[in-house]
C-alpha positions in Angstrom: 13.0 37.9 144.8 9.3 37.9 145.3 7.1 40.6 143.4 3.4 41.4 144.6 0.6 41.4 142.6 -1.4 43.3 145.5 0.2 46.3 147.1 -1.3 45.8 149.9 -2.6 42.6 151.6 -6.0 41.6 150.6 -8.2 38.6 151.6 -8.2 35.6 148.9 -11.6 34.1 148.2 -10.5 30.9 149.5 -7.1 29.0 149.9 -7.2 25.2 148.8 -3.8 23.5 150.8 -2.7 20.2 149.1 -0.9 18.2 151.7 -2.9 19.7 154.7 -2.8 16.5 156.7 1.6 16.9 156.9 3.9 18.8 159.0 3.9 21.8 157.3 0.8 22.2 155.3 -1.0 21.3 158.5 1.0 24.3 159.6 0.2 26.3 156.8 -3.3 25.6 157.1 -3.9 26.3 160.8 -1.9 30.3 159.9 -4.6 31.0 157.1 -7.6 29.5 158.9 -6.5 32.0 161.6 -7.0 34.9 159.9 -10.7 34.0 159.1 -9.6 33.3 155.7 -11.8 30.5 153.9 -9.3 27.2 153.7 -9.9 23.6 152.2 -7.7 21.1 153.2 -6.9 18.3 150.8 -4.7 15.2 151.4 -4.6 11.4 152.4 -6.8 9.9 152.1 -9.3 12.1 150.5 -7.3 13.1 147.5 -4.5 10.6 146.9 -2.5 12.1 144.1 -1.3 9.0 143.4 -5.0 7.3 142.4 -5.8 7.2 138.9 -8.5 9.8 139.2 -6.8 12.1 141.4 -6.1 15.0 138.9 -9.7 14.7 137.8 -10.8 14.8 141.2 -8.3 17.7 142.3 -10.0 19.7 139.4 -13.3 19.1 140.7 -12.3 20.8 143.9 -10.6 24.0 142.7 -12.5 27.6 141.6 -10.8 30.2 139.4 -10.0 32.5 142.3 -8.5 29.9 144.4 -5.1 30.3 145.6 -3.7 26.5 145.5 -1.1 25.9 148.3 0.9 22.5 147.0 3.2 20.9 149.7 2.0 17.1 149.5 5.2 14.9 148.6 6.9 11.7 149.9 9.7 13.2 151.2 12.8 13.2 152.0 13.0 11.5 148.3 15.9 9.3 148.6 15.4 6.5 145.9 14.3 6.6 141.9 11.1 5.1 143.3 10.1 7.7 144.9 11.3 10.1 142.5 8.7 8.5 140.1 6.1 8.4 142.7 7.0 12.3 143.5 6.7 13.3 139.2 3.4 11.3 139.3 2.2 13.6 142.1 2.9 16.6 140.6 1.8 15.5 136.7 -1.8 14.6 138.7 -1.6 18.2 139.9 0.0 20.1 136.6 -3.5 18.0 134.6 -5.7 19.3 137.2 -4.3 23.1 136.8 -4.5 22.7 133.0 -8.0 21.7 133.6 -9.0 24.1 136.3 -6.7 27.3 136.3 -6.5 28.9 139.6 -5.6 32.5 140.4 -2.7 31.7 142.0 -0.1 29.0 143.2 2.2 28.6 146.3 4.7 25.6 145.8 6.2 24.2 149.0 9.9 23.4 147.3 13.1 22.9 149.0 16.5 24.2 149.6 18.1 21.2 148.0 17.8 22.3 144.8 21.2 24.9 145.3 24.3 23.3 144.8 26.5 23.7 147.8 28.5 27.0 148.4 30.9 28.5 150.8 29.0 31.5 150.5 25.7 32.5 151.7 22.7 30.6 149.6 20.4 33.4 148.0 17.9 33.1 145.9 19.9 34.0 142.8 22.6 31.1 143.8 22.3 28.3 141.1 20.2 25.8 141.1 22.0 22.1 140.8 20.8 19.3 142.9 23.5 16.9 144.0 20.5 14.4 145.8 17.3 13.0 144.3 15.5 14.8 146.8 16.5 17.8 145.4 16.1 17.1 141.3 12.7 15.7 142.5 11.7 19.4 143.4 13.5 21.1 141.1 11.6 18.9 138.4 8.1 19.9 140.0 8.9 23.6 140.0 9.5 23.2 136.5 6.3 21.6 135.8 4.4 23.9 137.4 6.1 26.9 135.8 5.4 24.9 132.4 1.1 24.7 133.5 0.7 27.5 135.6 0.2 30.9 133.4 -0.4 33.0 136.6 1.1 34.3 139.3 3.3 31.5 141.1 5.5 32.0 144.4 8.2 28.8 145.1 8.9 29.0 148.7 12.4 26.7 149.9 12.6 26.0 153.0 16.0 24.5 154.4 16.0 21.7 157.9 12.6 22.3 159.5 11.9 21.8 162.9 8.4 21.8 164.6 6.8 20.2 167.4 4.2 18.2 165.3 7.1 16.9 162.8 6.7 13.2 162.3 10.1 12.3 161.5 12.8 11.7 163.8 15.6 12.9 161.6 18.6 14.2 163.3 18.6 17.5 164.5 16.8 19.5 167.0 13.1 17.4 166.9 15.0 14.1 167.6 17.4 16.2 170.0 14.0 17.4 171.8 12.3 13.6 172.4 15.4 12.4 173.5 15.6 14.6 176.1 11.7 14.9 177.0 12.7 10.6 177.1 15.5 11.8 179.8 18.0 10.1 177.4 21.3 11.4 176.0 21.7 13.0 173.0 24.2 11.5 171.2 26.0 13.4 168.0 27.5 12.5 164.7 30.8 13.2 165.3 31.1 15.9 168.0 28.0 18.0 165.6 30.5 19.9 164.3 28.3 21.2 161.1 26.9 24.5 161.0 23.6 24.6 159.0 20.6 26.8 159.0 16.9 26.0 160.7 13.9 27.3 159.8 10.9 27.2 162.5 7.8 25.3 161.0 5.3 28.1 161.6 7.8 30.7 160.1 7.6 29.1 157.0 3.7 29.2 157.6 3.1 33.0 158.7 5.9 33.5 155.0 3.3 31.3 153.0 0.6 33.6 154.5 1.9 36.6 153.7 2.6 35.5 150.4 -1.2 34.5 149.7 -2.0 37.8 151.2 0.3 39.9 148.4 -0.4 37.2 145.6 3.0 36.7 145.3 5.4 35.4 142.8 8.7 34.4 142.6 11.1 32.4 145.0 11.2 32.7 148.8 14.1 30.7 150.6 13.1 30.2 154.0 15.6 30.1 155.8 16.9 31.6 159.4 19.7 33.4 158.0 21.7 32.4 160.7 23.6 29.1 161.3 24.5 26.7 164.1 26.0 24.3 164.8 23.9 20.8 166.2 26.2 20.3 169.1 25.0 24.0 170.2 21.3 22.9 169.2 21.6 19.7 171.8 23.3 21.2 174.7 20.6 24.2 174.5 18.0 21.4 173.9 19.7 19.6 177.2 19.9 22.9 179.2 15.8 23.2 178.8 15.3 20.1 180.7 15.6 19.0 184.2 17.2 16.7 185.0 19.7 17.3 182.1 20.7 14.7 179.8 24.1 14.4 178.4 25.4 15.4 174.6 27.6 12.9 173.6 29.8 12.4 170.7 30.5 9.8 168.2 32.9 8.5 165.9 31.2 8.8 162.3 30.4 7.0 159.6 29.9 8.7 156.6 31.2 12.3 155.6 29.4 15.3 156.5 26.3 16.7 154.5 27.2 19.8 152.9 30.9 19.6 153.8 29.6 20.7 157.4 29.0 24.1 156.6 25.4 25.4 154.5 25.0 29.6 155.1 21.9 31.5 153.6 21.4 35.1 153.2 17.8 36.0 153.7 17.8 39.3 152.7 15.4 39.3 150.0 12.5 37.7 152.1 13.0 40.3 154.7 12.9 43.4 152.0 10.1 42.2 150.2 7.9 41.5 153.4 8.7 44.5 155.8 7.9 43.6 159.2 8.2 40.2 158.8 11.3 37.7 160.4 12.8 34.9 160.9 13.6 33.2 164.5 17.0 31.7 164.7 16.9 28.5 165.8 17.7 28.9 169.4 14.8 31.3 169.4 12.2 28.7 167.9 13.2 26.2 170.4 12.7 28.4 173.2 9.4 29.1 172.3 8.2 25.5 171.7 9.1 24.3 175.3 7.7 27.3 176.9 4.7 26.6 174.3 4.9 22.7 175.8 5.7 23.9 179.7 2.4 25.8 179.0 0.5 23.4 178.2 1.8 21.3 180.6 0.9 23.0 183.7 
């Protein structure tokens, strides 16, 4: 549950977002530049965290009343590689904090550090990774727990979708090119599993409001609702003409999750009144009326 350090919002001195140049810190970066609010990006290749120098550097940059938004990582982390390459990332960033404290840090984590449940995720639900991707964040929150004294919010987002995403990961982003391609969609299995979405500029607007209150704590961002991905590609289908077709598959490989991975997103919604989630059908309606638009 998130606690507020300010009862009411209140204007940083400036907002320093590590990872500006990705999918969702670039996300996260445009939502707080909106709101007038003094923002330095930081990424690749300005500040590689992996460079020798880079916590040296990344200390250089920050001010005491800074709030530092960290979301760079290679992710998804599916190899001990990248783990390593991940730790080093966040050591560079724990030695620049230790350095130059700041008055207040967001961390970009990830739903994958819960263990899988029948029940709906929360924020209480325990934390065991069963991939590397998820140890690899769980590790970093610790180490930043471990450096940061202040206030420190850990937002977990679960499957993000967005228009600007640069992966083509199964689900609704792949589902959407395919179709803009006029080419079927075709599903593991017959898309049988139920999982939760989260809208990429949710998960900003919840980072900004979390800046705003100087928040701590853990934030799942999540929809709160699931659905299944053979729903996602024949609404994904329906929003093109001419439509494509949503095919099945025989699979491969058991499903994620055990096909099923609910979230309740009650605390979120308590702590921040006024503020929601879109399901998922909702966020893909609005990114091809966004695109139809712009289009015209």
């Amino acid at each position: 549950m998130l606690t507020h350090f300010h009862s009411a919002p209140r204007i940083p001195a400036r907002v320093v977002v590590l990872g500006a140049g990705g999918f969702i810190g670039g996300a996260i970066r445009r939502r707080i530049a909106a709101d007038g609010i003094a923002v330095l990006g930081l990424g690749r290749p300005g500040l590689d965290l992996l460079a020798p120098d880079a916590a040296k550097r990344l200390a250089g940059a920050l001010a005491p009343e800074d709030v530092l938004v960290f979301v760079s990582a290679h992710a998804p982390c599916r190899n001990l590689d990248m783990l390593r390459e991940n730790i080093v990332m966040a050591a560079a960033v724990c030695a620049a904090l230790k350095e130059r404290p700041v008055a207040h840090l967001v961390y970009v984590s990830s739903d994958a550090v819960y263990k899988d449940s029948a029940q709906p995720l929360t924020e209480d639900s325990c934390a065991e990774p069963a991939s590397l991707h998820g140890v690899m964040h769980l590790a970093r929150e610790v180490a930043l727990r471990q450096e940061h004294a202040g206030p420190l919010a850990l937002v977990r987002p679960t499957l993000v979708y967005g228009l600007e995403d640069p992966h083509n990961g199964y689900g609704p982003n792949r589902f959407r090119r395919l179709a803009a391609a006029g080419k079927d969609i075709v599903l593991f299995g017959e898309g049988e599993e139920r999982r939760d979405h989260v809208d990429v500029e949710d998960i900003a607007e919840l980072v900004h409001q979390i800046v705003l209150r100087r928040s701590a704590g853990i934030a799942n961002a999540v929809s709160g609702a699931v659905v299944s991905f053979r729903e996602l590609a024949e609404f994904v289908a329906s929003e093109f003409t001419p439509h494509v077709a949503v095919k099945g598959c025989p699979r491969t490989m058991p499903m994620p999750h055990n096909g099923y991975r609910p979230f309740d997103n009650g605390a979120v919604l308590r702590a921040l009144p006024g503020f929601r989630f879109r399901t998922a059908l909702e966020g893909l309606a609005r990114i091809h009326a966004r695109v139809k638009t712009q289009n015209r």
